[in-house]
N, C-alpha and C positions, 0 to 999 in steps of 0.2 A: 504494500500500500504506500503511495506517496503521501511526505508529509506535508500538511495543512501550508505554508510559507512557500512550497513550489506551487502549488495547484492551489490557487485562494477558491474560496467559497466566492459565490454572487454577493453576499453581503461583503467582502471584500473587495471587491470589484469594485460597486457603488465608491465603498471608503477609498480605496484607488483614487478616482477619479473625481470624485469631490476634491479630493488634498491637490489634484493636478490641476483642478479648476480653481480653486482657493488661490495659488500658489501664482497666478497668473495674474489673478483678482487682486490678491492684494500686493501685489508684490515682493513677495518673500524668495528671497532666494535659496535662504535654508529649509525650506519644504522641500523644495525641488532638490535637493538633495536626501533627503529623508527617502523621497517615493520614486525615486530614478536609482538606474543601475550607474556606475562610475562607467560604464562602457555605454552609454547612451550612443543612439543612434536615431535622430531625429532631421526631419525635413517638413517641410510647406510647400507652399507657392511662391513663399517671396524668399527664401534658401536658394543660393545659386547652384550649390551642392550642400552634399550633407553636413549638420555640423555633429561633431565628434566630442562627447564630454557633456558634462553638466555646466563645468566652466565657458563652455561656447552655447550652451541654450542658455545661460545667463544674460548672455553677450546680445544675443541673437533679444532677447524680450526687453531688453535696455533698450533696443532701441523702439518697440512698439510702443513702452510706459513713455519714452522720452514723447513720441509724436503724439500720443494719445494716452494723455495722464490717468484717464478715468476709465480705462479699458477695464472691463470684465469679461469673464465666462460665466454663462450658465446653460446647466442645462436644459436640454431640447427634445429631449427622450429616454428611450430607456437603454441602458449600457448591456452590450449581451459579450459572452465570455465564454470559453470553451476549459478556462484553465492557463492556455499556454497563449491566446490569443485574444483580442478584447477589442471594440469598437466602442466609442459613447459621442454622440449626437449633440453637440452645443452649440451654443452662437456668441458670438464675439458683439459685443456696447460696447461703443467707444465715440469720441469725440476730438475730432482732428485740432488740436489747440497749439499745435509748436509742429516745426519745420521737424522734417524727417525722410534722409535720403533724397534730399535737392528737391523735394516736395514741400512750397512755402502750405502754412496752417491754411486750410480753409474754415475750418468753425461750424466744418458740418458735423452731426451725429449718423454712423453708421450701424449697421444691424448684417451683421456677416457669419448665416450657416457654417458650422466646420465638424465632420469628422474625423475625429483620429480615430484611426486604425494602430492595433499594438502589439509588439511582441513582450511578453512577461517573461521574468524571469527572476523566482524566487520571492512572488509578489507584488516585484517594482518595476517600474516600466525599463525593459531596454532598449527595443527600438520603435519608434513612434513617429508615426507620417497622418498633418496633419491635411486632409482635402475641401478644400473653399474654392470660391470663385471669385477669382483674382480682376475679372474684367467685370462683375456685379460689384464689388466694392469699391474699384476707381468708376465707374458709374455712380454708384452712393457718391463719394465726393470729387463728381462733379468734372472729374479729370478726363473722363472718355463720352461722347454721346450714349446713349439709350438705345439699347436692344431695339430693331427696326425703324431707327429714327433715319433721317436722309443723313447727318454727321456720321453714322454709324457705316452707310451703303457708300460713302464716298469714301471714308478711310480704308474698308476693304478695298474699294477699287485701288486703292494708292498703293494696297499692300499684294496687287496683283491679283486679289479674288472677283468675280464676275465678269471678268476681261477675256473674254475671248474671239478669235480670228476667226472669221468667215461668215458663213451665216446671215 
């Protein structure tokens, strides 16, 4: 029988991922150390590659608190778990109040879906890949036109999509 700290229970789980969403929330960085593996393995959308260590998701969340001081998670549904594998359903508050990444503050409030998908390991998260929509949230502020709007069909054209010869 495996013991109870490799294969968490569901009520585990939850606790998992509340502390992961806590940790985001309020900005702690020694949570994130509490409930993450020293070998972490984490990515998003806005990760150019992955970053490696606790010390670099620290890194990596400095800069979201910096652009958006008020950012939280919560949850969005219900967290499902196999043991070795885990998904939890949240969305990202936040409010664009300081330059971040040659992006000056807009001052907008955004509401941004994200799944993380995870690998466990001994309870605590090792590798974790977070999936949002990186052109619904520069939409939220304000940075790209709207889904079928004519700003939206002209920048495709510019980026080569619906251009084509003959016809």
């Amino acid at each position: 029988m495996t013991p109870p700290d490799v294969e968490p229970r569901q009520g585990t789980i939850d606790e998992l991922f509340d502390a992961w969403e806590d940790a985001w929330s309020d900005k702690d960085q020694d949570a994130f150390r509490q409930i993450c593996s020293p070998k972490l393995h984490y990515e998003d959308p806005l990760t150019a590659e992955p970053v490696e260590g606790i010390p670099a998701l620290i890194t990596h969340a400095e800069r979201l608190w910096e652009g958006f001081p008020d950012a939280r998670l919560e949850q969005l549904g219900p967290r499902l778990s196999d043991g070795h594998m885990a998904s939890a359903p949240c969305k990202l508050l936040a409010t664009h109040r300081e330059a971040v990444g040659g992006l000056p503050a807009t001052g907008r409030f955004i509401v941004v879906p994200i799944v993380f998908y995870c690998e466990l390991e001994r309870g605590r998260l090792l590798r974790v890949r977070g999936f949002f929509d990186l052109y619904g949230a520069a939409v939220q502020l304000g940075v790209l036109p709207g889904r079928g709007s004519l700003g939206e069909k002209a920048l495709m054209m510019l980026r080569g999509f619906g251009l084509r010869g003959g016809r």
